[in-house]
C-alpha angles and dihedrals in degrees: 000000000000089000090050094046087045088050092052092044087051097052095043084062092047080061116086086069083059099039101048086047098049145310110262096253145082124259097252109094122215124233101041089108135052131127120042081355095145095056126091133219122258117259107303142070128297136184113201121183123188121200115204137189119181118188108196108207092175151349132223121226124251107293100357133088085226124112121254102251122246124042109313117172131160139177133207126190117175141175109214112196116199131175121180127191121203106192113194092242116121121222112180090349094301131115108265123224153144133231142175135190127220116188138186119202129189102181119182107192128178121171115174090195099066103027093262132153120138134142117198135163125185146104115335124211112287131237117224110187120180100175127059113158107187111190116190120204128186082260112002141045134198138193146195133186148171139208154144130245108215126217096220095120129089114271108169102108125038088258106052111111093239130097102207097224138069117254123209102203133191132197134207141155156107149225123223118199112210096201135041087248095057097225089124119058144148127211134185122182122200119200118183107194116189104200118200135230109286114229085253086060099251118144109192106206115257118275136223120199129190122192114190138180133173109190146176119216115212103179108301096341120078133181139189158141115287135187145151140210124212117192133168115223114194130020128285110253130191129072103332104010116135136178098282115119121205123228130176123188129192145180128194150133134267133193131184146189128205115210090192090183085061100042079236137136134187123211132174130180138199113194128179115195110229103192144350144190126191124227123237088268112061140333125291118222118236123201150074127333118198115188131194118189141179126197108200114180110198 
């Protein structure tokens, strides 16, 4: 027991290197999404903005599902801007349209088992997505995209909103309505992000994200479980990587409220995280996630 607490110990100092460069993840951020996630509007334009508020309780220590020693606490508050265009084109028999994603991250991090303690808000990397196929079935939809996560934000202390490193990100999955009426339905969405290699010569594995939602509508208000999976792929490469692989799992609620004279529509989400595991290259956060979204059609 004493050699396993001394080798956590050890690794929570090695990690200032890890953190300054990037955290060991990919950009996409799990919990935006929930209930009818996979199903795409109909042909116009939408803004959709998430607010999103991350306390951070612990974090586990590189390649281990323990906890770094000491006192180690973050915070993570982001504005995600997101407008989608719908188009009115048809590719494959889906809707055809663009997005892109514009976020805005204030982190506060201080972990006592690596030195850290930085605070930091700014312009986040930015999503470029030039595919969005939206299919539409007498009880079902489906839907696919592609895009790319751009490095353009600073990414030099743990805190800075950057990554440091380009995402290629793919998109895939369904709804399924339970009742003619569609007041019952389930929805999983699957994201697949390759990150590239970091100017300090860091490769975080690939990631896969699923996003799901079962919910029940009553009018204009609907509620429902949440939840989301985070899994690492392939190994870490780059000074220091091994063989260890992160995952994160969470559960949650989500209600929303539809102002249909304002083409508007209200969503808040609670998440837990349940369990979580870090990769070879840096520490993953484990806590709560509150978001906040609106969906505005113009």
């Amino acid at each position: 027991m004493k050699k396993h607490t001394t080798s956590i110990a050890a690794a929570g100092l090695a990690l200032c290197s890890a953190l300054t460069m990037a955290h060991a993840e990919g950009h996409y951020v799990p919990g935006v999404e929930g209930m009818q996630a996979a199903s795409a509007p109909p042909p116009g334009l939408y803004y959709i903005g998430y607010l999103v508020n991350y306390d951070i309780h612990s974090f586990r220590a590189p390649g281990s599902s323990s906890n770094l020693p000491g006192s180690n606490q973050g915070h993570v508050t982001a504005l995600a801007n997101r407008l989608v265009w719908m188009t009115g084109a048809k590719v494959l028999g889906a809707d055809y349209g663009v997005e892109t994603i514009i976020p805005v991250i204030g982190t506060s991090l201080h972990l006592n088992a690596a030195g850290v303690n930085d605070n930091h808000t700014g312009l986040g990397d930015i999503y470029v997505g030039p595919v969005v196929l939206g299919w539409h079935g007498g009880n079902w939809d489906a839907v696919g995209a592609a895009g790319v996560w751009l490095d353009n934000a600073r990414a030099n202390t743990p805190a800075d909103p950057g990554k440091g490193f380009k995402s290629w990100m793919l998109t895939g999955g369904g709804t399924y309505y339970f009742d003619a009426a569609k007041n019952w339905s389930g929805s999983a969405l699957a994201r697949f992000e390759r990150n590239t290699r970091s100017d300090a010569g860091f490769r975080y594995g690939n990631q896969l994200t699923v996003e799901w939602g079962v919910g029940k509508r009553y009018g204009v208000m609907q509620g429902g479980i949440v939840g989301y999976s985070q899994w690492q792929l392939t190994n870490d490469s780059g000074p220091g990587a091994g063989d260890a692989k992160s995952a994160r799992h969470a559960i949650g609620a989500e209600f929303s409220y539809a102002i249909p004279a304002q083409k508007m529509n209200l969503k808040a989400a609670l998440y837990q995280e349940v369990s979580a595991k870090a990769g070879s290259l840096g520490p993953q956060p484990k806590g709560t996630l509150l978001r906040l979204g609106l969906v505005k059609a113009f």
